[in-house]
MIVODO-24845 format. One line per field, with one value per residue (C-alpha): residue number from 0; residue in three letters; z, y, x. Coordinates in Angstrom, 1 decimal. Layout:
BEGIN
k <- (NUM | ...)
r <- (ALA | ...)
zz <- (Z | ...)
yy <- (Y | ...)
xx <- (X | ...)
This chain:
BEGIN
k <- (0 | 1 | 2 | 3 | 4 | 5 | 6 | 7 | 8 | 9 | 10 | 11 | 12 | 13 | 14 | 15 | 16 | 17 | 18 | 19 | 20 | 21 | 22 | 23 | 24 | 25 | 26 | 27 | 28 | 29 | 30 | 31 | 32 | 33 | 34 | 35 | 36 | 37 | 38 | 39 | 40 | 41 | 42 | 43 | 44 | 45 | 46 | 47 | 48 | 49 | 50 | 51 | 52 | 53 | 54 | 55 | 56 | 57 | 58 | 59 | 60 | 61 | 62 | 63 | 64 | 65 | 66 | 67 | 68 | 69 | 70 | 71 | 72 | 73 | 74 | 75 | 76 | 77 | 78 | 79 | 80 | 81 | 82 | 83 | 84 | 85 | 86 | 87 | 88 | 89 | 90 | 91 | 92 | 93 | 94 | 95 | 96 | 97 | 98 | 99 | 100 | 101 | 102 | 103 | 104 | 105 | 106 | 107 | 108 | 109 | 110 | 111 | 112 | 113 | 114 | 115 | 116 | 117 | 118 | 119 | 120 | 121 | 122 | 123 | 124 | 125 | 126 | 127 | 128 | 129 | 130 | 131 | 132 | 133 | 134 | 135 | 136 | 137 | 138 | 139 | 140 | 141 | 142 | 143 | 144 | 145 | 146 | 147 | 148 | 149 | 150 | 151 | 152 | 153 | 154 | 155 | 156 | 157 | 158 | 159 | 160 | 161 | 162 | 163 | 164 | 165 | 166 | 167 | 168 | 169 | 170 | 171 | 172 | 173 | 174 | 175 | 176 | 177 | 178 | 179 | 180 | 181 | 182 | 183 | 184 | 185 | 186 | 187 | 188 | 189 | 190 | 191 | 192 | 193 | 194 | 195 | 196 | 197 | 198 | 199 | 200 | 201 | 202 | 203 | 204 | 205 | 206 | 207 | 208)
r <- (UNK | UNK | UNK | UNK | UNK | UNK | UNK | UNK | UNK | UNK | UNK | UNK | UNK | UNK | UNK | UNK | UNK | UNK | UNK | UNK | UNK | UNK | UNK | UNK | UNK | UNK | UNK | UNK | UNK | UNK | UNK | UNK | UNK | UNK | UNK | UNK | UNK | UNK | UNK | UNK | UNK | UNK | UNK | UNK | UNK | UNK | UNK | UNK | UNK | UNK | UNK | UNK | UNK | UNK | UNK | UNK | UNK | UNK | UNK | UNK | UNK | UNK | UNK | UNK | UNK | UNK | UNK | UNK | UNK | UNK | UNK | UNK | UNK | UNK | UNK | UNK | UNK | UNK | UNK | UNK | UNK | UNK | UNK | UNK | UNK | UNK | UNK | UNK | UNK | UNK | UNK | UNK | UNK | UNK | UNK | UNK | UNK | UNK | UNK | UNK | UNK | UNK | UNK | UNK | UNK | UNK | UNK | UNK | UNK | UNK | UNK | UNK | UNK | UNK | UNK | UNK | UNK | UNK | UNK | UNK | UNK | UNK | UNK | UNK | UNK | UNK | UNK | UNK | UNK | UNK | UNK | UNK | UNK | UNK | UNK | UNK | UNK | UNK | UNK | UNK | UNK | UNK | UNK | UNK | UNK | UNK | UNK | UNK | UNK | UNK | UNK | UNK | UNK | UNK | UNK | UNK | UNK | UNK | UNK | UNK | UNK | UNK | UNK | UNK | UNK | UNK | UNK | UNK | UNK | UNK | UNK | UNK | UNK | UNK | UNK | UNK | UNK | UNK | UNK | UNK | UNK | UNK | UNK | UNK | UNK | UNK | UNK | UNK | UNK | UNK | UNK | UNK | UNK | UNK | UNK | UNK | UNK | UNK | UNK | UNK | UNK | UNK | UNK | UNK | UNK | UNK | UNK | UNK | UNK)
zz <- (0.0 | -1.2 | 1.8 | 1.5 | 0.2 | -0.8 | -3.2 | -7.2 | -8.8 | -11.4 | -14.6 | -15.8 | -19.7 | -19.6 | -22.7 | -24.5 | -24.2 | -25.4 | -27.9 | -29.4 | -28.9 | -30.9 | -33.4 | -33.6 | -34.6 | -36.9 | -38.9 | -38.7 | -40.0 | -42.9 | -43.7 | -43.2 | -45.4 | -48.0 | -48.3 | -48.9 | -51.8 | -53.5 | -54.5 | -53.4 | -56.2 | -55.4 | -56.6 | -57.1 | -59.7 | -61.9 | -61.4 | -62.4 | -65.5 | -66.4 | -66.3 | -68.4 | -71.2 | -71.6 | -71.8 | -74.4 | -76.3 | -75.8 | -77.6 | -80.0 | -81.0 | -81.6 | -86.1 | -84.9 | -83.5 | -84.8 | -87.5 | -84.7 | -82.9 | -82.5 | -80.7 | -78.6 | -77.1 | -77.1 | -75.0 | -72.8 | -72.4 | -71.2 | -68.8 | -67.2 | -67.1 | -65.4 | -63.3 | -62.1 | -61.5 | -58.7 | -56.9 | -57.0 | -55.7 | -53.2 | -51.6 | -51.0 | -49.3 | -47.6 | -45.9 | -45.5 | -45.9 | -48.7 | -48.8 | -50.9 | -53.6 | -54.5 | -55.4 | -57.4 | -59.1 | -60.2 | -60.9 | -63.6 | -65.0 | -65.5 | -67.0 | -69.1 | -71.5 | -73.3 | -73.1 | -74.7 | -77.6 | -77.9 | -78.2 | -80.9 | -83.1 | -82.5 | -84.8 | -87.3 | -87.8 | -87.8 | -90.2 | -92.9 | -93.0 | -91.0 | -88.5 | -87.9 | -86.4 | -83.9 | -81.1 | -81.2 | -80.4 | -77.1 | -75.8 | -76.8 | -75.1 | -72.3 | -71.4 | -71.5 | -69.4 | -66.7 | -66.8 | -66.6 | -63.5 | -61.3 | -60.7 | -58.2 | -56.8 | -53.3 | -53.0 | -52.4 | -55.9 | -57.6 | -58.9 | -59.7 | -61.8 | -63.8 | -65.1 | -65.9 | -67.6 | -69.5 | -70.3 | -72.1 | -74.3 | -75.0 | -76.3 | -78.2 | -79.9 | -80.7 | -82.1 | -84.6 | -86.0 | -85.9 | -87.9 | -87.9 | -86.6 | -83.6 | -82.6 | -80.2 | -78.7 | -77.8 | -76.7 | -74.3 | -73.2 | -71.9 | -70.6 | -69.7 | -68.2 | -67.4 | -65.7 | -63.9 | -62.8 | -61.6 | -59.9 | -57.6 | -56.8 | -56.2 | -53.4 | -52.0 | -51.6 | -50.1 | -47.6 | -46.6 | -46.0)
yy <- (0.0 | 3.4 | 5.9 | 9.2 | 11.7 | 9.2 | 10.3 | 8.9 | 7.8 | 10.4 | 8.4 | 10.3 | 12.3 | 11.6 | 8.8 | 10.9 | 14.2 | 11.6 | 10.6 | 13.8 | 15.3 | 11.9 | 12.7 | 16.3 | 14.8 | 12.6 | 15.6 | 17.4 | 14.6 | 14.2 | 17.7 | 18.2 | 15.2 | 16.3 | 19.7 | 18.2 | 16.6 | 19.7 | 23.1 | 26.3 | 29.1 | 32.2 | 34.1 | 37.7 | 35.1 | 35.2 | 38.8 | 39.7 | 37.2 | 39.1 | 42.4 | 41.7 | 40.0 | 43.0 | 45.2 | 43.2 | 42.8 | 46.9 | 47.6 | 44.7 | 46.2 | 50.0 | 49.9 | 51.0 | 47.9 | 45.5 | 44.1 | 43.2 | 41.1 | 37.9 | 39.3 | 41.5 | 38.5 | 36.4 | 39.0 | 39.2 | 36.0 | 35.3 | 38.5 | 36.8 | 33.9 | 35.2 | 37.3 | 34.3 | 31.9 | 34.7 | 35.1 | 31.4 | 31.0 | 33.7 | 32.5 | 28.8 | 30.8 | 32.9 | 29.0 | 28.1 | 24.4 | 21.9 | 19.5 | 22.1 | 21.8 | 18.0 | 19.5 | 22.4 | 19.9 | 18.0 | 21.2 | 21.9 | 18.7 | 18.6 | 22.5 | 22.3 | 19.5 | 21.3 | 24.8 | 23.2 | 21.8 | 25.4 | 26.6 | 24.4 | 24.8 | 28.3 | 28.3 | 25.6 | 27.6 | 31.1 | 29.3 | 28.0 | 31.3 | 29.9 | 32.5 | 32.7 | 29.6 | 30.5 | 32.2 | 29.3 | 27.0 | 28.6 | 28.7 | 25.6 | 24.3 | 26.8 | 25.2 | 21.8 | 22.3 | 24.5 | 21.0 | 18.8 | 21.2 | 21.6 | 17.9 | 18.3 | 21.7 | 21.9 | 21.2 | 24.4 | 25.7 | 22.9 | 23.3 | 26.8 | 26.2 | 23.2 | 25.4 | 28.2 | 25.5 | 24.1 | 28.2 | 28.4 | 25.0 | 26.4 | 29.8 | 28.2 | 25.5 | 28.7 | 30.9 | 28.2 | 29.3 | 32.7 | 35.2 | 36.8 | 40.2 | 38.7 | 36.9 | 39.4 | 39.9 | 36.1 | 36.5 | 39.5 | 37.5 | 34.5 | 36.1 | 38.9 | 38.7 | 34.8 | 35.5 | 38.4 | 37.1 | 33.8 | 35.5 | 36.9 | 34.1 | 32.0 | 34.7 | 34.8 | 30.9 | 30.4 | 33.2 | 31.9 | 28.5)
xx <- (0.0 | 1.6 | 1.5 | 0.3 | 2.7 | 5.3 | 7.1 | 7.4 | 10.6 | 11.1 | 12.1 | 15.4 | 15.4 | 19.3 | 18.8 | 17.0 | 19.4 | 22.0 | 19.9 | 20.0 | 22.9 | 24.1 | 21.5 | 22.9 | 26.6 | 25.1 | 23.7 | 26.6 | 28.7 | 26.5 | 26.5 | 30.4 | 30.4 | 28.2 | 29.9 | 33.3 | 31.7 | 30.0 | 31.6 | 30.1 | 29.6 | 29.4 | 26.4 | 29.0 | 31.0 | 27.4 | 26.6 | 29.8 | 30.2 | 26.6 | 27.8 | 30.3 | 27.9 | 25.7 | 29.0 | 29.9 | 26.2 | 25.9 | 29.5 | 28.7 | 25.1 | 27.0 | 27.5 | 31.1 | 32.1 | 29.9 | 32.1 | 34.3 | 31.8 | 33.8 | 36.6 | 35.2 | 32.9 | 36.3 | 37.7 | 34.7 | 34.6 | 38.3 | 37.8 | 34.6 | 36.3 | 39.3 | 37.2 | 34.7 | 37.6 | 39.2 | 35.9 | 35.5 | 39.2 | 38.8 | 35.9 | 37.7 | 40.8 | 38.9 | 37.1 | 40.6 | 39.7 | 41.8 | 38.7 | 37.3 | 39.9 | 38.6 | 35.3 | 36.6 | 38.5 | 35.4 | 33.7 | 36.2 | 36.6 | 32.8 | 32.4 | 35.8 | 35.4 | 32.5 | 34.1 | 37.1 | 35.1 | 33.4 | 36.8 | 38.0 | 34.8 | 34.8 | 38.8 | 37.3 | 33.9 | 36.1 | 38.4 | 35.7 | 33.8 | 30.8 | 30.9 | 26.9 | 26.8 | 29.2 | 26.7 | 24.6 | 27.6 | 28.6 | 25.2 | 24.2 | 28.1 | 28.4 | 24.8 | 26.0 | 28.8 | 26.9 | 24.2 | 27.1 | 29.0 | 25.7 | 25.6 | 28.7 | 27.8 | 26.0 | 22.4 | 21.7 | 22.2 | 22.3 | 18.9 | 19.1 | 22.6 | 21.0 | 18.0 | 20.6 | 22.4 | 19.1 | 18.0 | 21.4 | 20.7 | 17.4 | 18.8 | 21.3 | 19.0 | 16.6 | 19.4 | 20.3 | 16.3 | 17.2 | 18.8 | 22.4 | 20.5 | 19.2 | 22.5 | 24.1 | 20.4 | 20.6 | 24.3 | 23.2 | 20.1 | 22.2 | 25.7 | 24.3 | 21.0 | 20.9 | 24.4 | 23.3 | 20.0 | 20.5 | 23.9 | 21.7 | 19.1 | 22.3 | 23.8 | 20.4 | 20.2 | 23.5 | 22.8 | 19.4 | 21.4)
């Protein structure tokens, strides 16, 4: 017979704080692991590769330099390129972690392939006269790569980078269809505002992360 007032055994919650806090490693692990995996790109990288595109279209579209088309997007090109890769770079030294370097390496080997071939078909097209099918190579190819890249970015953006990457396919399959006279528009619409835009819907992402 329990006597009044006696007092109940109070069942202790010490399993389940260790439950959690192991559950709380756990996560972390996973994400540390995950993250190791998967390269971070920097929304700034995009917003400044789009700036640079609608520099280019805008000179391009002036009867000045219009003949000149082809190198002036060459030159933009290796200056976003350039500029991209440092802000990239910078934000992995500025982490100050080498398990970031094995995803950058993967990121590269997956965007390069198809920027080389752009490269090469861009001196064989240049070199048989066939100029005008030029703009719809390097968006149909810069696309490709971008799809090909976003698979080992983080999951954050990965989304985001593989419908850029499938907008730039798009153009280029559509610019094929189109006249000379609407090249550089089509040019401007993906390195320039495709850049710029998804630039910033990338920076928001990783900062609501």
């Amino acid at each position: 017979m329990i006597r009044p007032g006696a007092a109940f055994p109070v069942q202790s919650e010490a399993p389940a704080a260790i439950e959690s806090r192991a559950l709380g490693t756990l996560a972390y692990i996973r994400a540390s692991i995950e993250s190791s995996s998967s390269m971070d790109v920097p929304g700034m990288a995009g917003i400044v590769m789009g700036i640079i595109g609608a520099l280019a279209a805008i000179m391009v579209s002036l009867p000045r330099w219009a003949p000149h088309w082809l190198g002036i997007w060459l030159v933009a090109a290796a200056v976003a390129l350039l500029l991209g890769g440092a802000l990239v770079a910078r934000q992995i030294a500025r982490r100050g972690h080498t398990r970031y370097l094995g995803p950058a390496r993967k990121f590269l080997l997956c965007l390069c392939p198809a920027l080389f071939a752009g490269a090469v078909l861009t001196l064989v097209l240049w070199t048989a006269g066939m100029t005008s099918v030029i703009p719809g190579i390097w968006l149909l190819l810069y696309g490709c790569a971008v799809l090909s890249a976003s698979t080992v970015t983080i999951a954050g953006i990965t989304r985001l980078i593989g419908i850029m990457g499938a907008l730039f396919v798009a153009l280029g399959l559509m610019t094929f269809a189109l006249p000379t006279t609407a090249h550089t528009a089509m040019l401007g619409l993906g390195f320039g505002v495709l850049h710029f835009s998804f630039g910033i819907l990338i920076g928001r992402s990783t900062r609501g992360g």
